[in-house]
Structures are given as structure tokens and as C-alpha cells.
N, C-alpha and C positions, 0 to 999 in steps of 0.2 A: 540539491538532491544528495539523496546518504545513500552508500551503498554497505548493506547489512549481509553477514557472512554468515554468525554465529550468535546463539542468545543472547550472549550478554552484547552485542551491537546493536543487536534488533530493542533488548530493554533500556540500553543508555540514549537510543535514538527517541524513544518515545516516553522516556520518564516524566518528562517537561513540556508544557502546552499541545497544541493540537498538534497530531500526527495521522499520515496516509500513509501505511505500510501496502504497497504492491507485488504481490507474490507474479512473477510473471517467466518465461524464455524465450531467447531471440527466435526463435524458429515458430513462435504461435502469432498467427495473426489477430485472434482480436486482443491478444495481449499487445500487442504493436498500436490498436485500434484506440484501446484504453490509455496508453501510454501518452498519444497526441491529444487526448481530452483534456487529461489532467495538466499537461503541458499547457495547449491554448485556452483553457475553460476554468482550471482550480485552480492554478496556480496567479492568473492575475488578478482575478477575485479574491482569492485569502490570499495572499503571500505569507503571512506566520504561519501557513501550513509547511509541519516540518513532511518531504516526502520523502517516503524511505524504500527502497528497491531491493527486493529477493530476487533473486535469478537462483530459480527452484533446480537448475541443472547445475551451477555453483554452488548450492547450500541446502543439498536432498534433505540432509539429519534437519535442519530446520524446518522445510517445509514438512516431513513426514511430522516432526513434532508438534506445529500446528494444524495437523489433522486436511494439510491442502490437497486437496482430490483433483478439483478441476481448477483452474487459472483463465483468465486472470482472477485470483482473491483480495479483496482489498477490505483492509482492517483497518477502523478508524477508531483514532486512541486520542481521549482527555487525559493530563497528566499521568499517563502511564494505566489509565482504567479503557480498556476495550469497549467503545459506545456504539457500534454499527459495524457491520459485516457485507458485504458486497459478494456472490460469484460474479463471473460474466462480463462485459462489456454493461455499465451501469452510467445512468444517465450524470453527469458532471452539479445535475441540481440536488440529484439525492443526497450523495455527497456533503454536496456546501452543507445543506440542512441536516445531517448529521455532526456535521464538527461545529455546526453554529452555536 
């Protein structure tokens, strides 16, 4: 797991193969909810999912700059091309079949 601060982390993290960028804060739970999906459910299924973690309360200029409203957001990126979009606690299949 990458922990992203500033744009250019968030763009060196997902230049290269699949990537799950998780906009999320300790203090929200179905960001906590989503967190353990992706954990038990995408991560043993794809492993060359790179995943990448915003913690929107360390890195506001980021999230404000990706336009993050509500959380959890989750951005899924082919070499660096944004291919699916996620708000909310999102089922672990939609996922897969976006990065697939």
C-alpha cells in the first residue's frame, strides 16, 4: 500500500499498471468499511493492484484538487489513464471489473 500526500505521489503511484487510489479519514466509517474490502477481497484477487491511500484530512489541497466531496472516492487508473470512479462503500466486484 502507497501512502499519497501530494500530486506528484498520487501521479508517480499510478503512472505504471493498475492502480486503486482511496480517498478516505480515520474517523469515517464506511471509509474504514471499504478499507477491509479492498483489504480481504481486491487485494487477493489482483495483487498487481498498486493501492494508493489519501487520508483527505493529511492531504485537503489534494483532495479539494480532485474535486472529493464525499468519501470514500475511489479512482481506478490504467497506466496513469483514470478508467472508473467509485463514491461510497462499492462492491469489491465492480472494482475487479474495472481494473480488469
Amino acid at each position: 500500500m502507497i501512502e499519497a500526500k501530494t500530486k506528484s505521489e498520487l501521479e508517480a503511484a499510478v503512472a505504471n499498471g493498475k492502480s486503486l487510489v482511496d480517498f478516505w479519514a480515520t474517523w469515517c466509517g464506511p471509509c474504514m468499511m471499504m478499507g477491509e474490502k479492498i483489504e480481504k477481497e481486491l487485494v487477493p484477487a489482483m495483487p498487481e493492484v498498486k493501492i494508493v491511500k489519501v487520508n483527505v484530512d493529511e492531504a485537503p489541497e489534494l483532495a479539494a484538487e480532485f474535486g472529493i466531496m464525499s468519501i470514500p472516492a475511489l479512482f481506478c487508473y490504467k497506466d496513469g489513464a483514470k478508467v472508473a470512479e467509485f463514491i461510497g462503500v462499492t462492491d469489491a466486484k465492480e472494482i475487479k471489473a474495472a481494473l480488469a
